[in-house]
GUVO-849899 format. One line per 5 residues: number of its first residue (from 0); their letters; for each residue x, y, z of N, C-alpha, C. Coordinates in steps of 0.001 Angstrom, whole numbers, plus 500000, padded with zeros to 6 digits. Atoms other than C-alpha are relative to their C-alpha. Layout:
BEGIN
NUM> A> X,Y,Z,X,Y,Z,X,Y,Z | ... $
END
This chain:
BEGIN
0> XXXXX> 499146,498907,499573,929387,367988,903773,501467,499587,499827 | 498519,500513,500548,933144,368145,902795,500460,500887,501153 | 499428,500007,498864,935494,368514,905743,501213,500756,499148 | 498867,499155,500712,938648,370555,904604,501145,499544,501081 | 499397,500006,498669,941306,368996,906343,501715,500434,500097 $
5> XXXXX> 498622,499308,499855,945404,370827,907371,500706,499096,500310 | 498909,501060,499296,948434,369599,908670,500389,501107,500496 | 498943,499280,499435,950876,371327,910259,501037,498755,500620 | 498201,501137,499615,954882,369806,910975,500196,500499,501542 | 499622,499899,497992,955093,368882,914854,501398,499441,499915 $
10> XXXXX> 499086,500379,499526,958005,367515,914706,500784,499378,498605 | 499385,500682,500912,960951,366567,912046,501558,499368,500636 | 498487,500662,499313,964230,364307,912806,500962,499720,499064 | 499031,499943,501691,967302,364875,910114,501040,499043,501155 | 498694,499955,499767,970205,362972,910171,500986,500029,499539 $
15> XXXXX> 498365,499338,500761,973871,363968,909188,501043,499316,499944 | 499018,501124,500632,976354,361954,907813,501008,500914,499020 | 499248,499495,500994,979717,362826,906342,501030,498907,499533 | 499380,501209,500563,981444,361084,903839,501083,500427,499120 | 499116,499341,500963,984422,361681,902089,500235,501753,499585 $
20> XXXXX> 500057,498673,500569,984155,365620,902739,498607,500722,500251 | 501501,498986,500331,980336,365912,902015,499460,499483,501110 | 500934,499953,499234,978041,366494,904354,498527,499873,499512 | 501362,500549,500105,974526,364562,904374,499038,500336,500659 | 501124,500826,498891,970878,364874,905833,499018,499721,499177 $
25> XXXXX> 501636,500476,500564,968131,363198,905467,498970,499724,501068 | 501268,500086,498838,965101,363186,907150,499560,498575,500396 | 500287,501003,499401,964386,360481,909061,498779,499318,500921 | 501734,499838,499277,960898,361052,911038,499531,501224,499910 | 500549,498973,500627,958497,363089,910245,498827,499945,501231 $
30> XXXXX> 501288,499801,499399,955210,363783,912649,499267,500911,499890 | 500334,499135,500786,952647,365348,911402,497955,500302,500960 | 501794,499816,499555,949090,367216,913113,499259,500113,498762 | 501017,499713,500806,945899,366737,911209,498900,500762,500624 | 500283,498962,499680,943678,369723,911601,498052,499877,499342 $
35> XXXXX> 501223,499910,500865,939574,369633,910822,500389,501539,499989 | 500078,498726,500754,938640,373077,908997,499758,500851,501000 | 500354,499406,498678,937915,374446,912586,501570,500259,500687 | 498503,499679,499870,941967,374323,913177,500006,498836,501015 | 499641,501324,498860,941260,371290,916156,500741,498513,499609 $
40> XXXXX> 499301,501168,500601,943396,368557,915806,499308,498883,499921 | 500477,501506,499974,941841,365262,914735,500876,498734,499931 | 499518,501523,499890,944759,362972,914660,501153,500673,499807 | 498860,500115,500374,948282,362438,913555,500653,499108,499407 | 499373,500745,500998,950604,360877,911081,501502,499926,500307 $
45> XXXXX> 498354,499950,499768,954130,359835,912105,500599,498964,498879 | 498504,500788,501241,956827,358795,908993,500858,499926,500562 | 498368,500053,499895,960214,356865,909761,499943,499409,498709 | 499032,500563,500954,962593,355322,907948,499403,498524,499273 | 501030,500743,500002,960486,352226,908523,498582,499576,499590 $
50> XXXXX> 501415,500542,499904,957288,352448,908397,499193,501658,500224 | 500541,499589,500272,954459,354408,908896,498295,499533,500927 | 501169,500255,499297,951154,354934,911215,499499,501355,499991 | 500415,498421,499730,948649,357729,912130,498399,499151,500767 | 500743,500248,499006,946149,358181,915003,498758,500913,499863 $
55> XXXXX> 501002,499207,499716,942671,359846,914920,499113,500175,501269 | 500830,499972,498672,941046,361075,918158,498602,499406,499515 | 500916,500785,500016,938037,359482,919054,498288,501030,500057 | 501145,498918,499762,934281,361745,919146,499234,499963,498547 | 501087,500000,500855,931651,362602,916993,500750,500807,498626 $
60> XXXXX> 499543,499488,501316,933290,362691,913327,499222,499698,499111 | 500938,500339,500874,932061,362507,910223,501170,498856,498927 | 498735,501083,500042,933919,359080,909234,500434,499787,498371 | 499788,500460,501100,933709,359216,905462,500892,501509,499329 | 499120,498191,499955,934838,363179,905246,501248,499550,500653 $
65> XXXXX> 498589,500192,499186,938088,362193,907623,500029,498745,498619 | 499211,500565,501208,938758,359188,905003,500050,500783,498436 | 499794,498979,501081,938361,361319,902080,500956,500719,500228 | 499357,499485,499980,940557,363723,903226,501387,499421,500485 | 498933,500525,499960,943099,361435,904485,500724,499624,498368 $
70> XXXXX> 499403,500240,501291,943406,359930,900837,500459,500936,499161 | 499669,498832,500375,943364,362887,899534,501747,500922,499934 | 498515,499712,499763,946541,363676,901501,500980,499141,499245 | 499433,500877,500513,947996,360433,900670,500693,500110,498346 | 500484,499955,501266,947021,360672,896926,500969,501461,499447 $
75> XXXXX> 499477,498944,500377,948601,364144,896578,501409,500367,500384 | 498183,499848,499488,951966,363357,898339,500833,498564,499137 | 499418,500963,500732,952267,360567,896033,500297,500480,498588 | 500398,499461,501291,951444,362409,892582,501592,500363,500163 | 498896,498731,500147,954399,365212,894254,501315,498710,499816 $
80> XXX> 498523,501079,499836,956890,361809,894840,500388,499659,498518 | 500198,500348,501453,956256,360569,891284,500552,500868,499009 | 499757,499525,500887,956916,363601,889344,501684,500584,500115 $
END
């Protein structure tokens, strides 16, 4: 069975910098809900500047469907960085 899994943006953190005139942002943290195909949240993914973690609740998953679809994510936000 293939798990279909969402996101949705909980939370983003810009910051603004001016330099000579121009005005800067850049995003700086990112937190992010992961969603099984049922809309319930199964975890979360928080990006800084730094680094990088993400949390999956704990219960009866199906553990190879949640890594699939994590890479998946991964895999497809790397392709978009690349091009």
């Amino acid at each position: 069975m293939t798990m279909i899994m969402t996101t949705e943006l909980f939370k983003m953190t810009e910051e603004t910098t001016i330099q000579n005139g121009v005005e800067t942002k850049e995003v700086t943290q990112l937190e992010t809900i992961i969603k099984d195909d049922n809309g319930n949240e199964i975890g979360r993914l928080h990006v800084n500047k730094w680094g990088a973690n993400f949390n999956l609740n704990n219960g009866n998953m199906d553990v190879q469907a949640i890594s699939e679809g994590i890479l998946g994510l991964l895999i497809s936000t790397e392709d978009e960085t690349i091009q």
